[in-house]
Backbone as a chain_set.jsonl record, in Angstrom:
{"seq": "XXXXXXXXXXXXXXXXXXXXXXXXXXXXXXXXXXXXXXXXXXXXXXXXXXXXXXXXXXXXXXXXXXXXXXXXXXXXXXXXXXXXXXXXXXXXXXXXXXXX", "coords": {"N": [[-86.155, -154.708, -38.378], [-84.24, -154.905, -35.476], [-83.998, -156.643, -33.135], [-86.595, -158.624, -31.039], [-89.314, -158.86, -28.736], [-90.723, -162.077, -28.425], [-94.175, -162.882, -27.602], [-94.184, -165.295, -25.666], [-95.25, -167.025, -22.842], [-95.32, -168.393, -19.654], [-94.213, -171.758, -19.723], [-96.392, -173.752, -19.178], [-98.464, -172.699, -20.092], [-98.239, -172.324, -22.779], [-97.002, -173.739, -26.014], [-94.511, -173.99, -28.135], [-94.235, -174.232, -31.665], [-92.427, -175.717, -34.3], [-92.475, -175.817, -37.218], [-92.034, -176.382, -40.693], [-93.685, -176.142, -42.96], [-96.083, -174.007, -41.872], [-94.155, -171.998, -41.481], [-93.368, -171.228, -43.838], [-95.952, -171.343, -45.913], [-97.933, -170.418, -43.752], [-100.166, -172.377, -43.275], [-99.905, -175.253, -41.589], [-97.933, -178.226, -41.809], [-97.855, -180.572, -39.665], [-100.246, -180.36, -38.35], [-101.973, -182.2, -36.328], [-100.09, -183.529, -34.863], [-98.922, -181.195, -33.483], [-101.328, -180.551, -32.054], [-101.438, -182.482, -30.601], [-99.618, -182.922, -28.682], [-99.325, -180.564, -27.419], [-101.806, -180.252, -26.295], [-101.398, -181.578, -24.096], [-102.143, -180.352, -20.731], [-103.681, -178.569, -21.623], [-102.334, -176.376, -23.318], [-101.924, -173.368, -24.768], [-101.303, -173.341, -29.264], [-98.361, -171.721, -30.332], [-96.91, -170.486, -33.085], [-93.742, -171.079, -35.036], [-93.163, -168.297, -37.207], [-92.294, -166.312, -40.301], [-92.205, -163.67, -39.04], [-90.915, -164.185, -36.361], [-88.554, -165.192, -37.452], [-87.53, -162.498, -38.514], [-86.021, -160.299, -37.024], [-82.368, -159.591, -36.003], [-81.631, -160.199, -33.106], [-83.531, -162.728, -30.957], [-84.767, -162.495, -28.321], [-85.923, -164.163, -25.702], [-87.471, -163.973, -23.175], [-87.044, -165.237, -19.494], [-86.535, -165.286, -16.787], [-88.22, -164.075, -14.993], [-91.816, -164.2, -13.417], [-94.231, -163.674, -15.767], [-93.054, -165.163, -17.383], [-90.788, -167.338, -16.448], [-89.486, -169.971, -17.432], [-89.588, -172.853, -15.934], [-89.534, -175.352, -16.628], [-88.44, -178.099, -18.716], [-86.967, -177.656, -21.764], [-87.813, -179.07, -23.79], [-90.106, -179.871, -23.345], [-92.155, -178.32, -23.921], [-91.296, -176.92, -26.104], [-92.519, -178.332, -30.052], [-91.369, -180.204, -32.289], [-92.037, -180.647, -35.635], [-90.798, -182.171, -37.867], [-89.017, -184.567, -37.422], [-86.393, -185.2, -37.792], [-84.935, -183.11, -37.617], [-85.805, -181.672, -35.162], [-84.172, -183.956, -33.135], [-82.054, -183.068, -33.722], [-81.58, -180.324, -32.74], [-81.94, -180.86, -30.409], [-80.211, -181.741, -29.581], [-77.602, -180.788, -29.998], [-78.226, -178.609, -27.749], [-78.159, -180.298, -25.976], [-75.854, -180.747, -25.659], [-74.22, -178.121, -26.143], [-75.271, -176.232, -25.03], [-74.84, -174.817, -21.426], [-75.902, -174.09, -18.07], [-75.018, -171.368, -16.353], [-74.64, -170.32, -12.801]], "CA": [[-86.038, -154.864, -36.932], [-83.223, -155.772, -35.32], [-83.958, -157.296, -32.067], [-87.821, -158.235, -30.154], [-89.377, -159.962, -27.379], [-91.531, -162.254, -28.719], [-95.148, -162.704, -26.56], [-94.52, -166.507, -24.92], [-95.619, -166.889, -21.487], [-94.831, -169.889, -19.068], [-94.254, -173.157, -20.376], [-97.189, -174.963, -18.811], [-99.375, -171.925, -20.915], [-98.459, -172.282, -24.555], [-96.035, -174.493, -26.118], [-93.889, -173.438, -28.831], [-94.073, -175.195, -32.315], [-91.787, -175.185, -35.3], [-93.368, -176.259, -38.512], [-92.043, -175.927, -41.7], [-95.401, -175.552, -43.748], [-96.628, -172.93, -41.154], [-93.07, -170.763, -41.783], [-93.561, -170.89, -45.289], [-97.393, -170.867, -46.233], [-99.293, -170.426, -43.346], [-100.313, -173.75, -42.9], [-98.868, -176.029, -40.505], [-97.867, -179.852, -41.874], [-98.875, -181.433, -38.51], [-101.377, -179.723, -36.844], [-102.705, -182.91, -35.599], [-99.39, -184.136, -34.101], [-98.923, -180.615, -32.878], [-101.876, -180.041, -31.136], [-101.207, -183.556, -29.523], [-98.479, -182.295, -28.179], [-99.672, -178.928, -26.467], [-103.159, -180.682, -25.58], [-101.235, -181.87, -22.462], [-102.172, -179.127, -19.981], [-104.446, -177.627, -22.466], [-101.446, -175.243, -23.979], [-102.099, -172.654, -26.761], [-100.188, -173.494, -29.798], [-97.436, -170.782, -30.678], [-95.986, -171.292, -34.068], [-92.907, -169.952, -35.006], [-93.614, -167.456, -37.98], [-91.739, -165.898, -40.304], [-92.14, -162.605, -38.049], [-90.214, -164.562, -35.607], [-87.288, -164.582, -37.999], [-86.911, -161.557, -39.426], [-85.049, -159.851, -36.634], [-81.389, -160.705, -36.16], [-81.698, -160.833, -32.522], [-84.597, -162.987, -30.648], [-84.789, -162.483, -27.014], [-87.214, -164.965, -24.832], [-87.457, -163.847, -21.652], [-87.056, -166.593, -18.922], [-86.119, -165.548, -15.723], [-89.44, -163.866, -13.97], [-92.838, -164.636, -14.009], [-94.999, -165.5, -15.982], [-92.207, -165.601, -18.575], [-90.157, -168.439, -16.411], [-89.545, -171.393, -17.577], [-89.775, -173.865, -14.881], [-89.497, -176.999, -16.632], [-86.901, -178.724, -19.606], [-86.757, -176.928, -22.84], [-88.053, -180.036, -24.673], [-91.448, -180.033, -22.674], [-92.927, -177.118, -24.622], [-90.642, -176.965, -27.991], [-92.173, -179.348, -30.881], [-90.66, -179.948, -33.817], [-92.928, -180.83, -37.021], [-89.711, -182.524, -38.725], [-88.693, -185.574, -36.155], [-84.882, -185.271, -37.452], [-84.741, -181.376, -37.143], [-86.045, -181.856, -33.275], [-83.162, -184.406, -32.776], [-80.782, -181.932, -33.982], [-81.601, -179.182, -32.323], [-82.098, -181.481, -29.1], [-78.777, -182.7, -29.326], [-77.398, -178.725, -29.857], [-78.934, -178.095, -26.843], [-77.727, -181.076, -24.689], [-74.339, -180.712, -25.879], [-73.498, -177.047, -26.089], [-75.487, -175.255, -24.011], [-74.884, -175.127, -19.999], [-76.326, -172.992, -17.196], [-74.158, -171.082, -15.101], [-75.123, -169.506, -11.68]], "C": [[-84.685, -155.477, -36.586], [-83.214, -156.467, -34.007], [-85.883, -157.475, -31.774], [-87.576, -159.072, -29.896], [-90.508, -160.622, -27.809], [-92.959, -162.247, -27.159], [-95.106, -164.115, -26.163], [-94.387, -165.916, -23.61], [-94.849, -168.424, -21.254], [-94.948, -171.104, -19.747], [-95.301, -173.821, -20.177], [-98.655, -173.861, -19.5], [-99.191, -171.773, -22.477], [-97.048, -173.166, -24.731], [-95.78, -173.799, -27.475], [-93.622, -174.314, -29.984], [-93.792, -174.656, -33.802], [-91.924, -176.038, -36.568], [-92.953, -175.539, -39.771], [-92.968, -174.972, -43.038], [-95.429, -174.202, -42.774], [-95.555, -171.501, -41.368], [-93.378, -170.534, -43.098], [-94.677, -170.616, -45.963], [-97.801, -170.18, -45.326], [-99.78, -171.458, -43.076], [-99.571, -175.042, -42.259], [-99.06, -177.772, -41.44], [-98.037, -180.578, -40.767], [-99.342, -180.957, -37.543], [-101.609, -181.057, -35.801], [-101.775, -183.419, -34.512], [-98.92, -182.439, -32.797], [-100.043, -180.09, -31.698], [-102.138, -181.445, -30.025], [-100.459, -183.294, -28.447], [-98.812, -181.352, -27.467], [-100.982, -179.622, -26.028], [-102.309, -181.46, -23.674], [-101.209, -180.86, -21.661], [-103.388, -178.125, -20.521], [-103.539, -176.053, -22.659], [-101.977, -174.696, -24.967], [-100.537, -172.858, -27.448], [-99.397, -171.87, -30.205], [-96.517, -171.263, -31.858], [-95.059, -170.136, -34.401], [-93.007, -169.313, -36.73], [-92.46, -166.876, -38.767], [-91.244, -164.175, -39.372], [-90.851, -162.865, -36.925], [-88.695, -164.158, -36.12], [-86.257, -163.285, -38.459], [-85.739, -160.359, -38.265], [-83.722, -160.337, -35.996], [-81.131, -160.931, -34.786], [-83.338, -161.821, -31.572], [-84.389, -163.129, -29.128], [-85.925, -163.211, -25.969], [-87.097, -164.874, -23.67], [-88.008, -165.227, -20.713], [-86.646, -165.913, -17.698], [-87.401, -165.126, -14.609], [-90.374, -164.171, -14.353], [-93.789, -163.743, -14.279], [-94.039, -165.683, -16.96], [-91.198, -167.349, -18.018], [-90.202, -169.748, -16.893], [-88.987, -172.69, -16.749], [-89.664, -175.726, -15.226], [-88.168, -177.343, -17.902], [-88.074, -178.174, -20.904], [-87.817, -178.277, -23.832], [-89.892, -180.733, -24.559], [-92.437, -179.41, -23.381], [-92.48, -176.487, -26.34], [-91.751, -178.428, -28.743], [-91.484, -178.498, -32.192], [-91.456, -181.261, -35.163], [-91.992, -182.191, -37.676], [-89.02, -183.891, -37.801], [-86.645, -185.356, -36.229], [-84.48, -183.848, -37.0], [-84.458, -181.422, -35.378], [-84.275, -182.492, -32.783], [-82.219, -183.798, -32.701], [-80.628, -181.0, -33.006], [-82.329, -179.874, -30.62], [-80.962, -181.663, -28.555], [-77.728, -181.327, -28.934], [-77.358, -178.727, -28.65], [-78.06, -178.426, -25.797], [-76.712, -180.616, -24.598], [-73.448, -179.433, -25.493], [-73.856, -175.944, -25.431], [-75.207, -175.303, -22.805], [-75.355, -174.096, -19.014], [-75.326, -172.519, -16.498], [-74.729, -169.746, -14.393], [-74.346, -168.134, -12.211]], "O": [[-84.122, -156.354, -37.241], [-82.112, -156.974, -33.798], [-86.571, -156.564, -32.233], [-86.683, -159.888, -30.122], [-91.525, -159.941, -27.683], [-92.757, -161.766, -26.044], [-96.266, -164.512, -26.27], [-93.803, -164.9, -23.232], [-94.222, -169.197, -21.979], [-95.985, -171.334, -20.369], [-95.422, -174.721, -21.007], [-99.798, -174.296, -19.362], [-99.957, -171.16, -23.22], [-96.193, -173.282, -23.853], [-96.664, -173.097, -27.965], [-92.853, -175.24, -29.725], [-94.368, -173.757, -34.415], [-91.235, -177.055, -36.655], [-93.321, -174.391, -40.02], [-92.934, -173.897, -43.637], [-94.63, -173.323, -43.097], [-95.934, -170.331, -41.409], [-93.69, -169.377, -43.381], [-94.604, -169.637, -46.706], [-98.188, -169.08, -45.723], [-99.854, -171.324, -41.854], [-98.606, -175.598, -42.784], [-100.145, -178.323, -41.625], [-98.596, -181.62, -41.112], [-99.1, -180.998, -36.337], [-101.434, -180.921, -34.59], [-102.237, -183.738, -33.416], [-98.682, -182.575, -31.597], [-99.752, -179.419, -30.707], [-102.801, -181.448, -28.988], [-100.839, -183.516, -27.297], [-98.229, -181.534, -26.398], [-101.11, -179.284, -24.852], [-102.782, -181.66, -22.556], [-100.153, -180.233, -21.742], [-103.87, -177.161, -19.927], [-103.921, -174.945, -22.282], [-102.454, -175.287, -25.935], [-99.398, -172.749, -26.993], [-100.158, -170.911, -30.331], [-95.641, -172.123, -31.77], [-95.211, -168.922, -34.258], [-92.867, -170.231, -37.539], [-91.435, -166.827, -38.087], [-90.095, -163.766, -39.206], [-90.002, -162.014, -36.66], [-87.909, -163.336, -35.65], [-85.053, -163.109, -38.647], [-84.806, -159.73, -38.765], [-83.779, -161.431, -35.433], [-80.357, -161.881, -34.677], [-84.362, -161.172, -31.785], [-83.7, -164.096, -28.804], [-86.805, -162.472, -25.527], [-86.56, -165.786, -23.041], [-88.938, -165.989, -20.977], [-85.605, -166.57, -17.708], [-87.546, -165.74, -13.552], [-90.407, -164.519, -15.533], [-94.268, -163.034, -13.394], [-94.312, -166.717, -17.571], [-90.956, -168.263, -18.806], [-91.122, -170.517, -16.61], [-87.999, -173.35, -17.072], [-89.691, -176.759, -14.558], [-87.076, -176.778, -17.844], [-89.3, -178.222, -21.007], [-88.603, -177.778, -24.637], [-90.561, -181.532, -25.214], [-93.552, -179.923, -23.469], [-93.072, -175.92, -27.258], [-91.804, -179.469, -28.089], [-91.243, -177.404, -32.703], [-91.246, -182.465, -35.31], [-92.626, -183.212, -37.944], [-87.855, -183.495, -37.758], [-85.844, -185.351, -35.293], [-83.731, -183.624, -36.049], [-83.464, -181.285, -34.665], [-83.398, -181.797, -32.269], [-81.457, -183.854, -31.735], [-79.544, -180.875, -32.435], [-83.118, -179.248, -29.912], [-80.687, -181.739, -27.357], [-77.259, -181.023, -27.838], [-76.207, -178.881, -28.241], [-77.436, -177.704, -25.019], [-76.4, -180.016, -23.57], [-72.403, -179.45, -24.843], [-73.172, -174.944, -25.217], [-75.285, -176.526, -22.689], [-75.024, -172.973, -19.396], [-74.638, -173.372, -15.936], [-75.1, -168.675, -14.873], [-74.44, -167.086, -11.573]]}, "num_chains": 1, "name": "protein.A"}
């Protein structure tokens, strides 16, 4: 494959969670902290898979609904790994920016 759209919906309907164990077995190393995490709102978890990876682009639709994402990136991402998150929090702050 070289490009898909994965299936997330709105942020305040599934949260998005990146778990080492779960990429590599199948089994997630903190379910319990992950489904702490998405239990606010009562979110379904979405883990990211190797499926996710395998094509070289990943496209997440965000601008209409129900795909929008209406709230901060960091609301609906976890991250399994606490320094990973930081990283890829910091990424975010730093080098991404919106423009109209």
């Amino acid at each position: 494959k070289h490009g898909t759209t994965p299936e997330i919906s709105a942020s305040h309907h599934q949260c998005l969670v990146f778990d080492k164990g779960m990429f590599d077995t199948g089994k997630p190393d903190d379910e319990e902290g992950a489904s702490e995490f998405c239990s606010s709102g009562k979110r379904k978890m979405v883990f990211l898979t190797k499926e996710f990876d395998e094509p070289q682009l990943l496209y997440i639709q965000a601008g209409k609904p129900p795909t929008r994402m209406l709230s901060h990136y960091y609301g609906y991402m976890y991250f399994s790994d606490v320094a990973v998150g930081n990283y890829y929090k910091r990424l975010v702050r730093d080098l991404l920016h919106y423009r109209p």
